[in-house]
C-alpha angles and dihedrals in degrees: 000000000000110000115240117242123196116159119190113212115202089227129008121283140172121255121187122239137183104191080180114087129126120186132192088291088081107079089230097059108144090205105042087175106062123110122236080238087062086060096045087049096040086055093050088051092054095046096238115147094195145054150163135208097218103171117169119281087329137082090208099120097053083041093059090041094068103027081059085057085040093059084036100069097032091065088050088052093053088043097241102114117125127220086261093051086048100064101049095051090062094044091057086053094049108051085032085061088045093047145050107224115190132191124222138133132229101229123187119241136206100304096021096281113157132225142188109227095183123176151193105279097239087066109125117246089235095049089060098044081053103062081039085063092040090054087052112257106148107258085231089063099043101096089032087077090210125159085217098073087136117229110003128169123295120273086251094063105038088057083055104049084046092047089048094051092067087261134122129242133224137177106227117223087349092193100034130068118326092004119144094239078072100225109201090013114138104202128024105096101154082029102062084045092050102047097047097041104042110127087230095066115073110191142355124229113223137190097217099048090131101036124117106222123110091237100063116137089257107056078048088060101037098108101250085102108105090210087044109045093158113089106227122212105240121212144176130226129184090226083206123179088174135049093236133058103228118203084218094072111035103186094057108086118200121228107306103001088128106037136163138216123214119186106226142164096234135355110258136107085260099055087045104059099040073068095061091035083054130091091216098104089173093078097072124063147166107273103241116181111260085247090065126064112277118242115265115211098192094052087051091055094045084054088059092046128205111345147167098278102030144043138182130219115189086209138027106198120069121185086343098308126095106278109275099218077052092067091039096057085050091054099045091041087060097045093054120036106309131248144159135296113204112206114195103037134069123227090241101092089198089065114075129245113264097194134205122275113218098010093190084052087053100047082050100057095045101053088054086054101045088053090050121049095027129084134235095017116270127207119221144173133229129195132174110242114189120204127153080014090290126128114237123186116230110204098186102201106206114215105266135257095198100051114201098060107174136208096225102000094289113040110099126197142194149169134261115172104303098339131079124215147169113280112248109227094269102053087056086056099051091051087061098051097051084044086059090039089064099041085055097048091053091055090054123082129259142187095192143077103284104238122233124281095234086060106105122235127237103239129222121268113218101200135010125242133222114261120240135174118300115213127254095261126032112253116255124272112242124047142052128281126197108233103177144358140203142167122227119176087337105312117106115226117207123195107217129198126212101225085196097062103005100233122134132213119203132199089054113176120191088226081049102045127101123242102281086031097055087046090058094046082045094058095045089053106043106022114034112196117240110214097207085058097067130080104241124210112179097340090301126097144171109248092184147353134213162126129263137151087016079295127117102234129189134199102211130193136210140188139210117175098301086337111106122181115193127196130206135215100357116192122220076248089067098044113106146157112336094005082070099052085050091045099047105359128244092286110095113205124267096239092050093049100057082052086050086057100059101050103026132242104358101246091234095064096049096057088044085062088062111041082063104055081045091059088048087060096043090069086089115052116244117253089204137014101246094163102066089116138351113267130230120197110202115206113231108067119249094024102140101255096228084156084087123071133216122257093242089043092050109042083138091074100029092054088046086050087068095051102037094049103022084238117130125212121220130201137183121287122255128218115234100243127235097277090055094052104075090057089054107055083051083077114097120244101220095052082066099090092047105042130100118273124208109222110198127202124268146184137213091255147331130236127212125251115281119247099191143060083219090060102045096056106086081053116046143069105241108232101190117123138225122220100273130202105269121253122208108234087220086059098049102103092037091065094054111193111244108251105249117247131245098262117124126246123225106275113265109278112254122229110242094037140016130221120270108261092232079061105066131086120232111308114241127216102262084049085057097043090049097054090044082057101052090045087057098050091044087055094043084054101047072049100061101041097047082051088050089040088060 
């Protein structure tokens, strides 16, 4: 049996790990003579402190480790060991003792995604093999630890049943090959939401944790996306089927050439995955040699400025109390989705850090403060970061589970973008509807995994709107757009909408407005925008260009026959698809290409790919929302489909459904309950009129759920797999998949009636093999139930 291992540090360190190891137990192995006691040697050489055996769809190598120290000390029971055994044997305590060796297993999932399933050591071997053959690997190729084991179970649920086993799971070079952010791909848009921001999986496991472009997986995943609200941990594996890393082939990394390290209070699986459960991203790192310089987190988030999720305040204390903008930060960073606020360092990188002087004073101070002056109470937590050899002080602001939190018992904050502001009536409102939403949520029964609290909540819609005709491209994500204006007794009301979550507040006021929304309103007023004066590409055009807030902002326009939408004060967050080409043109950079070559397609630009054939489909309005959540077809009839989850257990896809396709989601209205009422009727009936109204978005209509496998497949992407070539992981990033091109698809069939044939452009390959797909499982169905007829 594994020996448990459980090492209690006096203070918190970092220990190195590499959770991506394969041994001759995978069929691609490039060194099928090597010992289990070569790899244990080659991870204490490289100074890692933790490791996991991650063969393909099998546990076998784990398995043979410990039935050789099994032998081992059987021999010694029965006093037959010779002096060579011996010694192995002691070599295999005593690196067993010095490192924490996990099993685990790297199964393949529906489409050929890949995925880490790593547990405590003290797992036994069967237990794994089991959930492999619950997951579908046929029981002959388990111990063949091939990557071919055929049709297998969708990458959902596999995160589930991991998650389930006691394991954690992991998506394996998550922006590579096979990797579930579906780099090339073509289609998959709810999909590639889905499968990198489901709660069950934990990390992703990235090749271009240490590089230096904008563009790198983690900034991708770092929350600030409208269509990917949930910060990912972000993580590095060497992937290694060798011992040694060889110049000649540049992609095979050797034991431990991509390591992580990971700051616990103690070495053990359990230490390691609070970690991951955790919102503190400044305990993992890319592992550096002590003779380079160490990776610096804060420096990585000032270089990404004021955001949406974190701040930074050179000073806390203000006039001898703890900063004010300080507690409203606090406050809008826990009504909206949470983040940091970094006290000690500004967000110019070119500044230097100044640092906090008695830090335990501080943190101190700020947490009497925070329990003081902000309603209901609010639990925070609070970490010592050093950089320039400063100490800055980290306050992580969970998102709350009280919305609304309140400065003084009655100011009320939230975030928009990087700026923080006072909440208008409506959105205070609002907050308290989607706090009631998931309260009651949480009183209803459910059969599936309860989603996270930071995951924000699609809101009600009161009244549906007319459709009209969507442009040819989707607006950008980020910025504000004016919607409407009109003059009463001489002040001009403007209704503004929120790109970023599509909501729109009426009865705007200049004098009213917050700070980007009192520049648009600015600029309508004061500079109109001719048309004829702007150079067009594709009926879309930069009205401006500039820099506020230490970000680069643009003011975009757009055309539609004599209809022209204009959009203020668009982030680089917001910017997709064809917006790009027009902002900085379809030549990437040299420098970033080469970058691009190492790693493979920059997440980024795939799913820019696809936000513009999106937009293409978005030109006719959908009939049926049929991308609520990414479907999974099992594939015995009758087996209860939990890879789906329900609408209230899974607001994270359904609010990025609304920014990925432009197509909102609406759900039943709730009634404030009681205990509301009494706030509301304090509001006064004649500001009514005047008062900000929150427009939520809306669709043409909504379908049920669907009960069948039959009924969902007009409307679904089938996600069984056929049994592909097998690839080996080191050669991932060597067999670079080629970027799609620009072409539209054939706009996503609609469930009552499919396009005519003579409407649609030029089918791809992924649209073929897709159609081939479904005709095969259609075929594989009729089968079964004329074999079940009989």
């Amino acid at each position: 049996m594994p020996q448990s291992h459980r090492k209690k540090a006096s203070q918190r360190q970092w220990f190195s790990m590499d959770l991506h190891l394969h041994t001759p137990a995978s069929s691609d192995y490039k060194q099928p003579n090597v010992s289990y006691l070569d790899l244990l040697r080659k991870a204490e050489e490289r100074n890692l402190n933790v490791v996991a055996f991650t063969d393909h769809n099998s546990a076998s190598g784990y398995a043979r480790m410990l039935e050789e120290i099994d032998s081992l000390e059987l021999l010694e029971r029965l006093k037959r060991l010779r002096d060579d055994e011996k010694k192995q044997l002691d070599e295999y305590r005593r690196l067993r003792e010095k490192l924490l060796v996990l099993p685990g297993f790297e199964f393949t999932a529906t489409l050929g995604f890949h995925i880490l399933g790593i547990f405590p050591p003290e797992t036994p071997v069967r237990k794994l093999e089991y959930l492999l053959m619950s997951l579908r690997v046929p029981s002959d190729k388990i111990d063949q630890g091939s990557g071919e084991v055929g049709a297998t179970t969708d990458a959902l649920t596999a995160y589930r049943m991991i998650n389930e086993a006691g394991g954690m799971a992991i998506a394996a070079h998550a922006n590579s090959s096979h990797g579930v952010a579906m780099p090339g791909f073509d289609f998959g848009g709810q999909t590639r939401i889905a499968y990198t921001q489901d709660s069950n999986l934990l990390a992703l496991e990235v090749t271009d944790l240490d590089s230096k472009s904008r563009r790198r997986t983690a900034v991708f995943f770092s929350g600030t996306k409208p269509e990917y609200p949930r910060r990912m941990h972000c993580i590095q594996g060497s992937d290694s089927h060798k011992l040694d890393y060889d110049p000649k082939y540049k992609n095979e990394s050797g034991v431990g050439d991509r390591a992580t390290e990971i700051l616990l209070d103690e070495l053990s699986f359990d230490a390691i995955k609070a970690v991951f459960l955790g919102n503190d991203f400044s305990r993992t790192r890319p592992f550096r040699p002590a003779t380079e310089e160490q990776f610096d987190p804060l420096r990585e988030s000032r270089e990404l400025g004021d955001t949406l999720i974190q701040s930074f305040h050179e000073h806390l204390m203000e006039r001898r109390s703890v900063a004010r903008s300080i507690l409203e930060d606090v406050v809008a960073l826990a009504n909206t989705n949470g983040g940091t606020v970094y006290i000690g360092a500004s967000a110019d990188t070119h500044k230097s850090v100044v640092g906090v002087d008695r830090p335990e004073a501080a943190i101190s101070d700020l947490r009497a403060a925070i329990a003081k002056d902000i309603t209901p109470p609010l639990e925070v937590q609070i970490e010592v970061l050093k950089s320039q050899n400063k100490n800055v002080l980290q306050v992580i602001v969970p998102r709350g589970s009280e919305v609304p939190y309140a400065l003084d018992e009655s100011r009320i904050y939230v975030r928009s973008e990087n700026e923080t502001g006072l909440a208008v009536r409506d959105e205070i409102i609002q907050l308290v509807r989607d706090a009631l939403m998931v309260e009651l949520a949480a009183t209803m029964p459910s059969k599936t995994v309860p989603t996270e609290a930071h995951v924000p909540v699609t809101t009600p819609v009161q009244e549906e709107k007319p459709a009209t005709v969507a442009p040819a491209y989707s607006a950008p994500r980020t910025g504000v757009e004016i919607v409407t204006a009109e003059q009463r007794k001489g002040v001009w009301y403007y209704s503004v909408r929120d790109l970023r979550n599509e909501r729109i507040v009426h009865n705007v006021t200049l004098k009213s407005a917050r700070r980007l929304w009192q520049y648009a309103i600015a600029e309508h007023e004061k500079n109109p925008v001719d048309p004829k004066a702007l150079t067009w590409q594709n009926d879309i055009a930069i009205v401006k260009t500039y820099r506020r807030g230490g970000k680069l902002r643009y003011d975009l326009a757009q055309r539609m026959g004599e209809k022209l939408f204009l959009y203020y004060g668009v982030t680089e967050d917001g910017i997709h698809g064809p917006w790009r080409q027009l902002v900085e043109g379809e030549e990437i950079t040299e420098a970033e290409a080469e970058s691009h070559s190492e790693v493979g397609t920059p997440i980024e630009i795939a799913a820019e790919y696809e936000h513009a054939e999106m937009a293409s489909e978005a030109v006719e309005e959908p009939t049926e929302i049929d991308t609520l959540h990414p479907l999974i077809i099992e594939e015995e009839p009758g087996t209860p489909m939990s890879a789906i989850p329900q609408v209230e257990e899974k607001p994270l896809v359904a609010e990025e459904a609304t920014s990925m396709e432009e197509t909102p989601i609406r759900e039943p209205e709730l009634q404030a309950p009681e205990r509301m009422a009494e706030w509301v009727e304090q509001v006064p009936a004649e500001a009514e009129e005047l008062a900000p109204t929150v427009e939520e978005p809306v669709s043409e209509s909504v379908s049920p759920r669907p009960e069948s496998v039959e009924e969902q497949l007009p409307s679904v992407q089938v996600q069984e797999s056929v049994s592909e070539e097998s690839v080996p992981d080191n050669q991932a990033q060597e067999s670079v998949p080629e970027e799609p091109t620009l072409a539209l698809e054939e706009p996503r069939p609609s469930a009552v009636v499919p396009a005519p044939e003579s409407q649609l452009v030029p089918k791809s390959r992924a649209q073929t093999w897709r159609e081939q797909l479904n005709r095969a499982m259609e075929e594989a169905r009729r089968a079964r139930e004329n074999k079940s007829g009989d």
